[in-house]
N, C-alpha and C positions, 0 to 999 in steps of 0.2 A: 504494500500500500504506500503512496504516497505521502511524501509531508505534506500537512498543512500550510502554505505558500503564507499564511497569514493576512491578516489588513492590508488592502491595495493603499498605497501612498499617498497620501493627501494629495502631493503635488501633483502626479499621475490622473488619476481623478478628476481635478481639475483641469488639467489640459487636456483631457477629451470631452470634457461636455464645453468648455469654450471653442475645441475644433468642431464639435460637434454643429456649435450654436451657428458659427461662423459659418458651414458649411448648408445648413437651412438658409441664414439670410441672404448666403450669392442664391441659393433657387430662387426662392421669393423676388429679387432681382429678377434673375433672371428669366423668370415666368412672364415677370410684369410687361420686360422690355419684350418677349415672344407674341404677345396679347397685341400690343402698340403696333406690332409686325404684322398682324393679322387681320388689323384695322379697327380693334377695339380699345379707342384714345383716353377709356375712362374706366379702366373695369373696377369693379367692385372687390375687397378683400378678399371675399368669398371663391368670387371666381379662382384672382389668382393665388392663393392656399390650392385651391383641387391644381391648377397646373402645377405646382412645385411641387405636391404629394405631403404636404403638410396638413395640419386643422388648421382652421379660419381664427382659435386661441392664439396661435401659436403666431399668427403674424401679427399679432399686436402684441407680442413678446418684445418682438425686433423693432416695431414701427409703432409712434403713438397713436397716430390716427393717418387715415388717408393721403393727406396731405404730407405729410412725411415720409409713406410710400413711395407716393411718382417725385417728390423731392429727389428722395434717394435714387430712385430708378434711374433718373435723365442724368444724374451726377454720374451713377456706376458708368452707364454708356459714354457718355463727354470723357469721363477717365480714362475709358481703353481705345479714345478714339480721337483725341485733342490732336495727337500729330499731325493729322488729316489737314486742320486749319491752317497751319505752319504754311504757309507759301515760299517753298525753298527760288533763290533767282528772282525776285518778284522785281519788275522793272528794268530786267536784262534782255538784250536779244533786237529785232527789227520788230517792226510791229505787228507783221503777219504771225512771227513767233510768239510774241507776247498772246495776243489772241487766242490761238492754238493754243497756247500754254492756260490761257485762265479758263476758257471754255471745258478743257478736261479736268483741272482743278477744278472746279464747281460742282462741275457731273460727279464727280468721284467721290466728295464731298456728299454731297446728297446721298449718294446710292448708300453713304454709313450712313448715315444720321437722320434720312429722310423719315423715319417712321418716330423718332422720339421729336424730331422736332413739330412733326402734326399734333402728337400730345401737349409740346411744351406750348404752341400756341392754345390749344383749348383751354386749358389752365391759366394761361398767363392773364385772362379775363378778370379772375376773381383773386391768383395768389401774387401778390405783390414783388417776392422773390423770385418766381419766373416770370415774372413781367421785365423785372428790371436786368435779369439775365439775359433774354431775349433781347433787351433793347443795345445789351451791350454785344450779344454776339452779332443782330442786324449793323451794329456802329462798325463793327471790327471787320465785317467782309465789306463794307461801303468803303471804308479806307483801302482796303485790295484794290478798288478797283481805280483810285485815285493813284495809288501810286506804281500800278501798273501801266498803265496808259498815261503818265504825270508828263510826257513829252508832245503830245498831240492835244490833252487836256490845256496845256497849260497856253498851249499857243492859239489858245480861243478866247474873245471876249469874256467876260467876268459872267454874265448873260447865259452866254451859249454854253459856256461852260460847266454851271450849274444845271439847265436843263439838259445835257449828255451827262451826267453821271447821273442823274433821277434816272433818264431812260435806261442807261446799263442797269442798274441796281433793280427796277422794274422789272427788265428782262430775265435779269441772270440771279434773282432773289430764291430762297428754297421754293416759296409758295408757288412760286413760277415755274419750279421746274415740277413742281407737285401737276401742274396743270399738263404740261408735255408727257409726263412719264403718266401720271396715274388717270387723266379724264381724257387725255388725246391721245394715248397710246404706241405713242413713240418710244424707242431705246432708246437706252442710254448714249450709243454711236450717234442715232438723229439727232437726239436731245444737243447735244457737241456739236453736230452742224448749224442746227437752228440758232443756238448762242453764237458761234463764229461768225454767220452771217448778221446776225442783229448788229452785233458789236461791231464789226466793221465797217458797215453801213455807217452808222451812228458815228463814227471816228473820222470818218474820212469824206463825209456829205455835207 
């Protein structure tokens, strides 16, 4: 017969039901951001507890209310996906290249983040926090495009100038490609033509 291996170790113990915990809260995550993917921009705890394979208890373990849920959700995803924003060269190259180059950055951009940022705008309505995150990530792709194009911009009227970046930013904004990719059912490849040609137009007319 065996010895009795006696009392498992406090600290032992404890560091599996924290990996444990830790290991529920990326599901519930990760169910949330799958639901957003599916086209459901608001689901209820309920729902996503049954996709994680958790109880509907257990995610207000992790979460104090709703709100704190798709908080965290849109954070989780912006976390594993921030590099995307990074525009490596931004303002280098002739302007055929530039174009090319921001028309794919966009597209590519979207194809991650296109489904939590339909969430982040339904929310952003009533939660204050993704209101003003949203306004900061709208400011910070508006600046892409100003200083991508900062050679052809700048050699416009003060006027004209202003209205061509409205119309870039128009064109080439998420919700705009929400309209190409998910109601006019264009690719990803068109969606990249449609914006080259918008913006070059717009650049050079």
């Amino acid at each position: 017969m065996s010895a009795d291996p006696g009392p498992v170790p406090v600290a032992t113990s404890t560091d599996g039901r924290l990996a444990r915990r830790d290991r529920n809260r990326a599901a519930v995550l990760d169910a949330m951001l799958a639901l957003f993917a599916e086209g459901d921009l608001d689901p209820a705890p309920e729902q996503v507890a049954t996709r994680a394979g958790i109880s509907p208890r257990s995610v207000y373990r992790y979460f104090e209310d709703r709100e704190a849920l798709l908080r965290a959700a849109i954070s989780h995803h912006l976390d594993g996906v921030w590099h995307l924003y990074v525009f490596h060269g931004i303002g280098e190259g002739s302007v055929d290249d530039r174009v090319d180059a921001f028309a794919q950055h966009r597209v590519r951009l979207y194809e991650a983040i296109g489904a939590t940022a339909r969430a982040t705008r339904v929310r952003a309505t009533t939660d204050e926090i993704l209101r003003e995150q949203l306004e900061l990530t709208r400011r910070a792709l508006r600046e892409q495009i100003e200083k991508q194009f900062a050679p052809e911009l700048d050699a416009m009227p003060a006027r004209t100038r202003r209205a061509r970046v409205a119309a870039i930013d128009a064109v080439a904004e998420l919700e705009a490609l929400d309209h190409y990719r998910l109601h006019r059912g264009f690719s990803a490849t068109q969606t990249e033509a449609l914006l080259t040609d918008a913006i070059r137009a717009l650049l050079t007319t």
